[in-house]
MARDREN-114678 format. One record per residue (C-alpha): x, y, z. Coordinates in steps of 0.1 Angstrom, whole numbers, plus 5000, padded with zeros to 4 digits. Layout:
<rec c1="X" c2="Y" c3="Z"/>
...
***
This chain:
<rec c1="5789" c2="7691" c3="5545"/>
<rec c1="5775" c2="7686" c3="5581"/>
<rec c1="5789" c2="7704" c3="5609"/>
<rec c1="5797" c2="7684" c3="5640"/>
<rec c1="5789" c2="7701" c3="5677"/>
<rec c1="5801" c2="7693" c3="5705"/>
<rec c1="5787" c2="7701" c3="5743"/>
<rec c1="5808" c2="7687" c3="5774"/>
<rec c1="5784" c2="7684" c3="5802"/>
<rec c1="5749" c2="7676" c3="5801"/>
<rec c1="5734" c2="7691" c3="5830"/>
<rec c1="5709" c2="7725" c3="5823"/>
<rec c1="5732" c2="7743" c3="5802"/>
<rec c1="5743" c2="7715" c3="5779"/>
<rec c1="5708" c2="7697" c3="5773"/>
<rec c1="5693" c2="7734" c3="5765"/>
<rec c1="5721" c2="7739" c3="5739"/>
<rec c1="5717" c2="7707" c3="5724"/>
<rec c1="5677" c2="7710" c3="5719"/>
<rec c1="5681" c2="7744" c3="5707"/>
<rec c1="5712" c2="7736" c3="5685"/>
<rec c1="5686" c2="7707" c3="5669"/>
<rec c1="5654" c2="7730" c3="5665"/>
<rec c1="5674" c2="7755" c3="5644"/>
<rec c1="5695" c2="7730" c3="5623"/>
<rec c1="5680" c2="7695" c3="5619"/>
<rec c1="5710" c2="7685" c3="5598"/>
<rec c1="5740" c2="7690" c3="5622"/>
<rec c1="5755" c2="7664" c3="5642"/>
<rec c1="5756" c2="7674" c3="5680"/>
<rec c1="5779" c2="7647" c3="5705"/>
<rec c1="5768" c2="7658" c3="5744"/>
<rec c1="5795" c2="7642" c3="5767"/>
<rec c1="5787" c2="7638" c3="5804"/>
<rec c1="5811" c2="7628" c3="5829"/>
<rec c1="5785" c2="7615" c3="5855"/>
<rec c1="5768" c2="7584" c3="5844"/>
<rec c1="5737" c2="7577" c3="5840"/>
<rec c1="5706" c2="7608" c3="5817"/>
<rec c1="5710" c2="7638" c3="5826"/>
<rec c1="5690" c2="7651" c3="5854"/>
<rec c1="5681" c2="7681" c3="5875"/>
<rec c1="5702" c2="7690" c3="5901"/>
<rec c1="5678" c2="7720" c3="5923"/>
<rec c1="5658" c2="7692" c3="5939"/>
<rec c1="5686" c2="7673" c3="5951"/>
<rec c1="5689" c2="7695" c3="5985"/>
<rec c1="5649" c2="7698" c3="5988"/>
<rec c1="5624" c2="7673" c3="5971"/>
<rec c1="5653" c2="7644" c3="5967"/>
<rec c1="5667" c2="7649" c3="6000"/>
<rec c1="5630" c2="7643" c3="6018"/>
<rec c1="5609" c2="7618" c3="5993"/>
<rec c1="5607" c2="7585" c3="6006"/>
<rec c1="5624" c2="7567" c3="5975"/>
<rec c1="5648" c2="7587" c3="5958"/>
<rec c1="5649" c2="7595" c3="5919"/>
<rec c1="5668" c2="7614" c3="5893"/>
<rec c1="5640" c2="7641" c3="5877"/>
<rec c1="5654" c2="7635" c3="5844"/>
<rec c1="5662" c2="7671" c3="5822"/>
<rec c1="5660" c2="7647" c3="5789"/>
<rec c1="5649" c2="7612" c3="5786"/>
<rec c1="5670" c2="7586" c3="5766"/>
<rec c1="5639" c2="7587" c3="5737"/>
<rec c1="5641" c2="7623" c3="5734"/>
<rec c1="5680" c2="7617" c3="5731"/>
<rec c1="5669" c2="7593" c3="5700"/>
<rec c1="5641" c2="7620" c3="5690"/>
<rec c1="5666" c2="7645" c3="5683"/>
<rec c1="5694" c2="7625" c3="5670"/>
<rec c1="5721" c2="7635" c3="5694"/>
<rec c1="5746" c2="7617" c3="5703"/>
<rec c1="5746" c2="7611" c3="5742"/>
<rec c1="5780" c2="7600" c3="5759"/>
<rec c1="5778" c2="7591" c3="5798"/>
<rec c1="5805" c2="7560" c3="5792"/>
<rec c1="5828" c2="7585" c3="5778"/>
<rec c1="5842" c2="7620" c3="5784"/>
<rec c1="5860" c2="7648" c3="5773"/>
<rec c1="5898" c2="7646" c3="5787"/>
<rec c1="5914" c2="7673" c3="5766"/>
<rec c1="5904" c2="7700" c3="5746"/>
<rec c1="5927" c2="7709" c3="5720"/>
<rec c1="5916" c2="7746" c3="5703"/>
<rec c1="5943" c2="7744" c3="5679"/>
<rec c1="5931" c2="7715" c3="5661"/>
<rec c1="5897" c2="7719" c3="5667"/>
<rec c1="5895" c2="7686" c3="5686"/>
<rec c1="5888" c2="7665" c3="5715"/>
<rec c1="5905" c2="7639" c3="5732"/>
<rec c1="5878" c2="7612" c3="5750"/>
<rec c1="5887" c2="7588" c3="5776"/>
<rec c1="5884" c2="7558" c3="5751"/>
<rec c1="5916" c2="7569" c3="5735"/>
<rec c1="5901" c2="7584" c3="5703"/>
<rec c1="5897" c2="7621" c3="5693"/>
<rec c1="5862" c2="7636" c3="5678"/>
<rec c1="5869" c2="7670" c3="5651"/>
<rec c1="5843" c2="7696" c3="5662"/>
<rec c1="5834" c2="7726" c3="5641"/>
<rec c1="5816" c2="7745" c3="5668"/>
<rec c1="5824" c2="7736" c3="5704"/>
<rec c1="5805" c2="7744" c3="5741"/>
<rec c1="5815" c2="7743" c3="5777"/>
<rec c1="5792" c2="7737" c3="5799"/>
<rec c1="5810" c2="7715" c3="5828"/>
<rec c1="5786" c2="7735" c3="5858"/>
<rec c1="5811" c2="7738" c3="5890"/>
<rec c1="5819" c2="7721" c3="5921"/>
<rec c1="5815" c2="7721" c3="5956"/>
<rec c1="5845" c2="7744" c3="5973"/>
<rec c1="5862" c2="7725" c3="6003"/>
<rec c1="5874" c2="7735" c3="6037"/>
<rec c1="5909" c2="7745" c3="6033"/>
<rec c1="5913" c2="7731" c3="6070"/>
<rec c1="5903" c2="7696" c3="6059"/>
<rec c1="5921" c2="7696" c3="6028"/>
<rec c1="5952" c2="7705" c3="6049"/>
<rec c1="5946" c2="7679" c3="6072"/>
<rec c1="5938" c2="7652" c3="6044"/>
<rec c1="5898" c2="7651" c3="6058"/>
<rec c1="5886" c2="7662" c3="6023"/>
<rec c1="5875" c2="7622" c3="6016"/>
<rec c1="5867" c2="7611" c3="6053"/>
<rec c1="5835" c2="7592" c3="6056"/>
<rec c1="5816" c2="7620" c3="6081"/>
<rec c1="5825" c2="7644" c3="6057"/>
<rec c1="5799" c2="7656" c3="6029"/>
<rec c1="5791" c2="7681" c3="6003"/>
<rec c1="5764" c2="7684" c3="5974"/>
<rec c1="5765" c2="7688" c3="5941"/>
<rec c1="5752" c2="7657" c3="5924"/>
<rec c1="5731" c2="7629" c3="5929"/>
<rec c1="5761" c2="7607" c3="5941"/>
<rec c1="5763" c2="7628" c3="5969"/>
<rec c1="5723" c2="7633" c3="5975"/>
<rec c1="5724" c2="7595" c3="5980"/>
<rec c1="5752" c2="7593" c3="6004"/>
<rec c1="5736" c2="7618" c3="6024"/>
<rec c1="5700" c2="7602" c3="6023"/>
<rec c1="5719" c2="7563" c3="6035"/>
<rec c1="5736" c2="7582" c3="6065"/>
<rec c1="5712" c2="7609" c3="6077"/>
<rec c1="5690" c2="7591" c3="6107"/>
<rec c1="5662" c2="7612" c3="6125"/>
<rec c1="5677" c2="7621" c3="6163"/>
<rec c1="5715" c2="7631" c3="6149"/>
<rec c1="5733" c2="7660" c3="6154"/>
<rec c1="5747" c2="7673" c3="6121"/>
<rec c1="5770" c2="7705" c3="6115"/>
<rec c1="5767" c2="7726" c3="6080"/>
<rec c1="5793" c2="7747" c3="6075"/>
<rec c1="5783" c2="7777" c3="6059"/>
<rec c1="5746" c2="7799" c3="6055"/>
<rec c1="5743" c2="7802" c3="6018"/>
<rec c1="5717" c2="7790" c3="5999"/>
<rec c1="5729" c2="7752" c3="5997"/>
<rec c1="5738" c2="7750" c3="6033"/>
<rec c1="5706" c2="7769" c3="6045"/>
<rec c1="5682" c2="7744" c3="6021"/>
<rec c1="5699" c2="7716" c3="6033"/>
<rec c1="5692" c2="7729" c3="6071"/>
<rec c1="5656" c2="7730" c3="6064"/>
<rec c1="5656" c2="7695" c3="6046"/>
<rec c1="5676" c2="7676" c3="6077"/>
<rec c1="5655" c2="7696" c3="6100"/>
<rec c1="5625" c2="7679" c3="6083"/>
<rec c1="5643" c2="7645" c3="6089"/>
<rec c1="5643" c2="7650" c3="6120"/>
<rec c1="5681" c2="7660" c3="6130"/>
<rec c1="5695" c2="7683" c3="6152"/>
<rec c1="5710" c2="7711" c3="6130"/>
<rec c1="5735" c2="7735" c3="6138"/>
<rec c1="5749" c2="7762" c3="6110"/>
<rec c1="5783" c2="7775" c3="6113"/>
<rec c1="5787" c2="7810" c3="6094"/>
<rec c1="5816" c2="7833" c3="6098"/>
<rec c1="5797" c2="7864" c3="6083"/>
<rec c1="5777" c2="7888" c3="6106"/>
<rec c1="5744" c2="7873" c3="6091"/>
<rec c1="5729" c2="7845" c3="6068"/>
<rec c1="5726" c2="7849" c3="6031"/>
<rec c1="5753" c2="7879" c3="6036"/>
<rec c1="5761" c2="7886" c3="5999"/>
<rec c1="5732" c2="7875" c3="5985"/>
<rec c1="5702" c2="7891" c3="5997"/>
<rec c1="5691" c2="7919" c3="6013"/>
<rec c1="5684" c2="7922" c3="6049"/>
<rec c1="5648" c2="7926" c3="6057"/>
<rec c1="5650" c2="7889" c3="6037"/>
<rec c1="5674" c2="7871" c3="6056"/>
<rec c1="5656" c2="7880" c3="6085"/>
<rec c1="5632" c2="7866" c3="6078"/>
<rec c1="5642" c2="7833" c3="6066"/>
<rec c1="5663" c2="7833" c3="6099"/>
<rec c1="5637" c2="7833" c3="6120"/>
<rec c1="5619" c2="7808" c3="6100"/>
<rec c1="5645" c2="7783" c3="6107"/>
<rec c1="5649" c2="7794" c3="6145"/>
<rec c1="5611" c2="7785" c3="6148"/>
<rec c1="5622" c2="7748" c3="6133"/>
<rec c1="5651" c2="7746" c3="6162"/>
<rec c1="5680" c2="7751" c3="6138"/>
<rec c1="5710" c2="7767" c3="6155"/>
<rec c1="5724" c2="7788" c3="6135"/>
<rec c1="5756" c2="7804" c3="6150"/>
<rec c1="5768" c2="7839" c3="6134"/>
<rec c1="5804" c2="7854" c3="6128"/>
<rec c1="5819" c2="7815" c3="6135"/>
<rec c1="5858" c2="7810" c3="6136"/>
<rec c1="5865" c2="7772" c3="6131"/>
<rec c1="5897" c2="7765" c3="6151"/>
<rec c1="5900" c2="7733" c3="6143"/>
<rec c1="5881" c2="7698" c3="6133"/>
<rec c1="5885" c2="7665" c3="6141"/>
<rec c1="5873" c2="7636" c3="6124"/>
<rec c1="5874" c2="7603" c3="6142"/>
<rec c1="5840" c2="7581" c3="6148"/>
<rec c1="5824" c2="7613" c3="6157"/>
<rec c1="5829" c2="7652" c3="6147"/>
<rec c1="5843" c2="7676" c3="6169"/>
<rec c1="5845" c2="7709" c3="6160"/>
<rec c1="5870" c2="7738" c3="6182"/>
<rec c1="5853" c2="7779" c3="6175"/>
<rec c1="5874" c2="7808" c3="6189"/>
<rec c1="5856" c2="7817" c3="6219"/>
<rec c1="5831" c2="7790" c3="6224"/>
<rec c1="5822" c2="7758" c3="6235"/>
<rec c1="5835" c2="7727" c3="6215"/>
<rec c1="5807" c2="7706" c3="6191"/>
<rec c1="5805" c2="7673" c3="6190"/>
<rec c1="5784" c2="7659" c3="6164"/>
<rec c1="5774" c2="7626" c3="6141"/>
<rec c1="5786" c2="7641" c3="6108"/>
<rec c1="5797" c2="7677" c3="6092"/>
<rec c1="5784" c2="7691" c3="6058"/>
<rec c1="5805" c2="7715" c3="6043"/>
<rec c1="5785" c2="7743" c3="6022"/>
<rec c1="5804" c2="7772" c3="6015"/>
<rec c1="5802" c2="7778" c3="5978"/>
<rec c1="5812" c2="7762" c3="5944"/>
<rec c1="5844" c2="7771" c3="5926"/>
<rec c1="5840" c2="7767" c3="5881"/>
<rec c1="5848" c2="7735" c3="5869"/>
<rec c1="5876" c2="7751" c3="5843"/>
<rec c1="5901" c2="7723" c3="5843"/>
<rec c1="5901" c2="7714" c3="5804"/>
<rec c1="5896" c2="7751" c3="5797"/>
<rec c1="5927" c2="7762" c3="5819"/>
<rec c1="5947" c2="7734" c3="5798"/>
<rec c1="5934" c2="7745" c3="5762"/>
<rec c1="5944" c2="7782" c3="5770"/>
<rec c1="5912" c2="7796" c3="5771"/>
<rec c1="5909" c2="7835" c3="5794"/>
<rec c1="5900" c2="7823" c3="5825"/>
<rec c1="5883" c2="7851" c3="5850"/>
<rec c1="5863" c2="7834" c3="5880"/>
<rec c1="5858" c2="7811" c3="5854"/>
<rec c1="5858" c2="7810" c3="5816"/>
<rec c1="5856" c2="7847" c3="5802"/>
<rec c1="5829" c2="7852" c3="5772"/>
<rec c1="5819" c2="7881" c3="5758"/>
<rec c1="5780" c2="7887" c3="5753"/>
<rec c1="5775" c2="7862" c3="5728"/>
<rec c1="5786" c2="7837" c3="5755"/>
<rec c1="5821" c2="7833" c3="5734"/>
<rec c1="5857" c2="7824" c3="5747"/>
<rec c1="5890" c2="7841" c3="5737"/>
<rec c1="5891" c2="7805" c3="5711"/>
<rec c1="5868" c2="7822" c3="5685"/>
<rec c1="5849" c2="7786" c3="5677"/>
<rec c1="5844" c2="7775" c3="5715"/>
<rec c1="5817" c2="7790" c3="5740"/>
<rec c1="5810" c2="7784" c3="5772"/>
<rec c1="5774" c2="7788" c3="5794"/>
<rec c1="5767" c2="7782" c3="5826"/>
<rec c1="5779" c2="7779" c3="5867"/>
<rec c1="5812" c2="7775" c3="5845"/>
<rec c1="5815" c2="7812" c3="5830"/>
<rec c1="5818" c2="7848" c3="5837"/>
<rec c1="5800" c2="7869" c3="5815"/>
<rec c1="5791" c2="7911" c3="5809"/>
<rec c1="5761" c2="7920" c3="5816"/>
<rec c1="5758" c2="7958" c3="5803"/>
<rec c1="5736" c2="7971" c3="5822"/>
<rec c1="5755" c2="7968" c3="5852"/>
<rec c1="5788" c2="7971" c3="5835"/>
<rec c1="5801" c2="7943" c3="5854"/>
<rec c1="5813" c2="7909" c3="5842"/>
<rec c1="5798" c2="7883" c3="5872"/>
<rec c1="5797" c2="7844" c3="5875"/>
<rec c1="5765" c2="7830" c3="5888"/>
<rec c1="5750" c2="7795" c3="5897"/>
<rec c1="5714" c2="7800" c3="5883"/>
<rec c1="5692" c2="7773" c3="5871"/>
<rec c1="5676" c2="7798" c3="5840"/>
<rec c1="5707" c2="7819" c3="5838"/>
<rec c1="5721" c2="7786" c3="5823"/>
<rec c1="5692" c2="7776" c3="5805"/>
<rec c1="5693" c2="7810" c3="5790"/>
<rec c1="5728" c2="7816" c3="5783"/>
<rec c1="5727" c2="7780" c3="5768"/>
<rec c1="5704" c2="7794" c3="5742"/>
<rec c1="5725" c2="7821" c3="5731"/>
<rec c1="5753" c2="7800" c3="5728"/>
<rec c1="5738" c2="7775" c3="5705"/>
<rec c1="5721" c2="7801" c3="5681"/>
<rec c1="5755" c2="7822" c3="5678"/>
<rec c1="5772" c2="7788" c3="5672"/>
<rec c1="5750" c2="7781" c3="5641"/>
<rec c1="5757" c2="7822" c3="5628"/>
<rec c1="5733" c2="7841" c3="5646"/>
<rec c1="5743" c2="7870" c3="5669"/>
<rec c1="5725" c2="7869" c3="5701"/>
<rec c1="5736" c2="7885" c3="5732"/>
<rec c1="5727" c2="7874" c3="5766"/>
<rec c1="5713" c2="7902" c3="5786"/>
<rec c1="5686" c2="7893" c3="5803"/>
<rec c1="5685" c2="7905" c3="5844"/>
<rec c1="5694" c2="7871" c3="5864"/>
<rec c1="5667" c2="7854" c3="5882"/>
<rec c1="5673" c2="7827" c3="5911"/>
<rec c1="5648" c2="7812" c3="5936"/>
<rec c1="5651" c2="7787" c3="5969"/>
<rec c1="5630" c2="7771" c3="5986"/>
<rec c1="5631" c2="7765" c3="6029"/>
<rec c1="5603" c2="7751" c3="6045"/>
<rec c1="5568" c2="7764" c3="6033"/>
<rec c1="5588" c2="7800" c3="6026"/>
<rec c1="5594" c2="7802" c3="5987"/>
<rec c1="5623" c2="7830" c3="5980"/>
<rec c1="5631" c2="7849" c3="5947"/>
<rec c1="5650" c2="7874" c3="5933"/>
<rec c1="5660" c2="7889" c3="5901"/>
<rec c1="5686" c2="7915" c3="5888"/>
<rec c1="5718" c2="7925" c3="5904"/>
<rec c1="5728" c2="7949" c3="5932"/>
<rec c1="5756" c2="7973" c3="5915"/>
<rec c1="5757" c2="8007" c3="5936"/>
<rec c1="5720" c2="8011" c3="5945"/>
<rec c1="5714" c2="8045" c3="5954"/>
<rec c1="5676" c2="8040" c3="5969"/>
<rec c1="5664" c2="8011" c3="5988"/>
<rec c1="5626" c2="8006" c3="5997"/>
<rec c1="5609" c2="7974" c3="6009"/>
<rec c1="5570" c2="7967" c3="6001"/>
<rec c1="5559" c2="7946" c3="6034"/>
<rec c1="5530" c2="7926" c3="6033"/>
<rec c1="5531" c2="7911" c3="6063"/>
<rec c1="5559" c2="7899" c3="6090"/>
<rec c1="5565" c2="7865" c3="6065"/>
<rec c1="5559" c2="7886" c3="6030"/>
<rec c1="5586" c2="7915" c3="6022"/>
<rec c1="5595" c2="7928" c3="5988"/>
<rec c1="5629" c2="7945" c3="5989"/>
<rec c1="5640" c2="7964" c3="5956"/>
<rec c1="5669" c2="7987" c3="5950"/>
<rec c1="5673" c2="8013" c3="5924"/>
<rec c1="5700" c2="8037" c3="5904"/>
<rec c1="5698" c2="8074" c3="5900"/>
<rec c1="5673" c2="8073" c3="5874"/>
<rec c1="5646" c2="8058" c3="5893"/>
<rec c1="5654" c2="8023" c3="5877"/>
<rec c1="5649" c2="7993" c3="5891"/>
<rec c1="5685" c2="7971" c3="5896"/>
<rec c1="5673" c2="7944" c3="5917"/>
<rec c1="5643" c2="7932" c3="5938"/>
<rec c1="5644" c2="7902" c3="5963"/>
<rec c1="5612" c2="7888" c3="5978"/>
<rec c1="5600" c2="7859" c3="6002"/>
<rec c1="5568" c2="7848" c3="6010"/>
<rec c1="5547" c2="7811" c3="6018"/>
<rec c1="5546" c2="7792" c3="5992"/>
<rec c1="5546" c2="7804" c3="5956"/>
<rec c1="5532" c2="7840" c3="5967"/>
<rec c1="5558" c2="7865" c3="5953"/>
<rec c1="5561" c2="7853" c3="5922"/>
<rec c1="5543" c2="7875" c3="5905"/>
<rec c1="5557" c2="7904" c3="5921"/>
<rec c1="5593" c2="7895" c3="5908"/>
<rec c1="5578" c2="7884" c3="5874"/>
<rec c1="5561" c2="7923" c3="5870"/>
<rec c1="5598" c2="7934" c3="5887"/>
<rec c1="5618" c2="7911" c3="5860"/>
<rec c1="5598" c2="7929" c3="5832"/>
<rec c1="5610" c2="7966" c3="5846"/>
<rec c1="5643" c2="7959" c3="5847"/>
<rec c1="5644" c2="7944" c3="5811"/>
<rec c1="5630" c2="7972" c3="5800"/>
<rec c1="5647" c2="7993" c3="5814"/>
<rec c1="5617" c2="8012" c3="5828"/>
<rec c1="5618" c2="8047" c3="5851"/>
<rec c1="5590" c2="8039" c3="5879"/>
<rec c1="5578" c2="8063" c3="5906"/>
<rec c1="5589" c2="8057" c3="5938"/>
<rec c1="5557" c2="8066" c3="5959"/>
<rec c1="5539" c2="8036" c3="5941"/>
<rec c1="5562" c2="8015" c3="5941"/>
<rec c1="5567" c2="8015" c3="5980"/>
<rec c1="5529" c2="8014" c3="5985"/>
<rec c1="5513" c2="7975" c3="5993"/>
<rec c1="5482" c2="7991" c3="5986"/>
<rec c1="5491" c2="8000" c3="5950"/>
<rec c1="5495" c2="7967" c3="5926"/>
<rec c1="5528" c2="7963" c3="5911"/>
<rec c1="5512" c2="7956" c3="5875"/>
<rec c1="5505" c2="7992" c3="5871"/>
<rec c1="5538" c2="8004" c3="5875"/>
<rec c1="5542" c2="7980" c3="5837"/>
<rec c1="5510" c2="8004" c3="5824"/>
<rec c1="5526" c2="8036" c3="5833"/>
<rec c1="5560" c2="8026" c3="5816"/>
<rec c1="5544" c2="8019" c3="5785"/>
<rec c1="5527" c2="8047" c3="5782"/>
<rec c1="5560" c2="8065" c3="5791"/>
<rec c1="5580" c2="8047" c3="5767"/>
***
């Protein structure tokens, strides 16, 4: 007898599942249910490439023939209301309930709101605006007009991209961040000095260690900081993180931990339901730490595991986390985690091009974070990538050396191995 899977949310996570879930089994029946409506479609671009082309479109992860191709079952008209483990069902928002013999959560996250505004009921006022989807993309796109003054709340990596898109528009931007510098917990230093300056050069204020007093919302934005002058601006964006979209998990029952809790094999405390993605926290062993990250291939991959494991197999995610943005003509990566580096070193190219990598008492490789024009330190993080999945002792003397290529440190840890 067929087995029926079922994937709620169709954005990286759940389209990877179900194409993998198909090219293994061609005889299953797989339902995707996606709250959103319309294909599903990649959501990266939305604060870069979307954001600045002059018409806007949805770059499509699947296309409705593929959909066909593949036989699975694509629902944008209706979602997933309730999961109930005990049955090993789903209630939809037609009324009816679907069995499932294998089930996957991948419902991504959402954009975390100013407690301020939420206390003041701003949270849906119409100079107010986040991203996460393509809803938002477009509101943002119909209201952003070249010669405004826009304030971002918050210089992480969604707030900081869409400084450099607006910029680009043709708005005066100012960045609001309470830590001591941009991209505080997420990359190293030397990196974020970098890309600071990069955004100084385009005449984006960005203000450090910011206490908002207070906001007001009226026909134009004013914004009260502790010991400075009042802002007054056209509209606010507020960019300060995404919290796990864990509603019908938190109802079912399921361990919750910064999100859903799987083990390895990407598998909740209900022993037939997974979960992959923004939505999950997950071990990664060799940083014995469980972590929740928003990664475009982190999903894609975890995805994977989750589909072969639910058709029997026993994968285990594992793989060092990669994650990249792009701000102005500067392309950033990084890959791996930093978990109680013990040595730091930075390869510097030139004042635009820095390699920053941190290592453990055994001389291996944790993490490495690099930004450069364009596409240029791709490789580096690729040949970085391979040494922490490997698990590979390097020598620090090369590694710290510009003038020594990164690809032999891969030569000399085969021939260690």
């Amino acid at each position: 007898m067929s087995q029926t899977m079922v994937i709620i949310g169709a954005g990286e996570a759940g389209v990877r599942a179900a194409r993998t879930l198909r090219q293994h089994s061609p005889d299953i029946e797989i339902h995707l249910f996606e709250r959103e409506n319309g294909l599903p479609y990649e959501r990266p671009p939305l604060s870069k490439s979307a954001l600045l082309d002059e018409a806007f479109t949805r770059q499509l992860i699947i296309s409705e023939e593929e959909l066909t191709q593949l036989s699975i079952h694509y629902h944008s008209d209706t979602y997933v209301d309730e999961l109930l483990p005990a049955s090993k069902q789903v209630h939809l928002s037609n009324g009816q309930y679907l069995a499932f013999d294998k089930l996957l959560i991948a419902t991504g996250a959402k954009a975390r709101a100013l407690p301020l505004l939420q206390q003041k009921g701003l949270d849906s006022h119409p100079l107010l605006f986040s991203l996460r989807s393509a809803a938002d993309c477009q509101r943002i796109r119909a209201h952003a007009l070249a010669g405004q003054h826009v304030v971002l709340v918050g210089a992480g990596f969604i707030g900081l991209e869409l400084a450099a898109s607006l910029r680009s528009k043709g708005l005066k931007v100012t960045v609001l961040e309470s830590q001591a510098r941009i991209l505080q917990r997420a990359v190293p230093a030397p990196i974020a000095e970098v890309l600071a300056q990069a955004h100084a050069d385009q005449g984006v204020d960005i203000r450090l260690n910011c206490q908002i007093e207070d906001i007001r919302l009226d026909h134009v934005v004013e914004v009260d900081l502790v010991g400075q002058t009042r802002l007054t601006a056209d509209w606010l964006v507020v960019g300060i993180g995404a919290e796990p979209n864990i509603h019908l998990a938190n109802q079912a029952g399921l361990a919750l931990e910064n999100g859903i809790k799987v083990t390895a094999a990407m598998k909740t405390s209900h022993p037939d339901i997974y979960a992959a993605g923004d939505v999950c926290n997950f071990p990664l062993s060799r940083y014995g730490t469980q972590v929740r990250l928003e990664s475009w291939r982190c999903a894609q991959e975890q995805a994977e595991i989750a589909a072969l494991n639910m058709l029997g197999h026993r994968a285990q995610y594992e793989q060092a986390p990669w994650f990249w943005s792009d701000q102005y003509d500067l392309g950033l990566q990084s890959v791996g985690l930093s978990i109680n580096p013990v040595t730091r070193l930075e390869r510097r190219y030139d004042e635009r091009t820095r390699l920053y990598v941190e290592l453990n008492e055994q001389q291996q490789i944790l993490c490495a974070c690099a930004i450069g024009p364009g596409n240029s330190v791709a490789k580096d993080i690729k040949v970085i990538e391979r040494l922490i999945n490997q698990n590979s002792t390097v020598d620090i003397t090369t590694l710290g050396d510009v003038n020594v290529p990164l690809k032999s440190l891969l030569k000399r840890a085969k021939e260690c191995a």
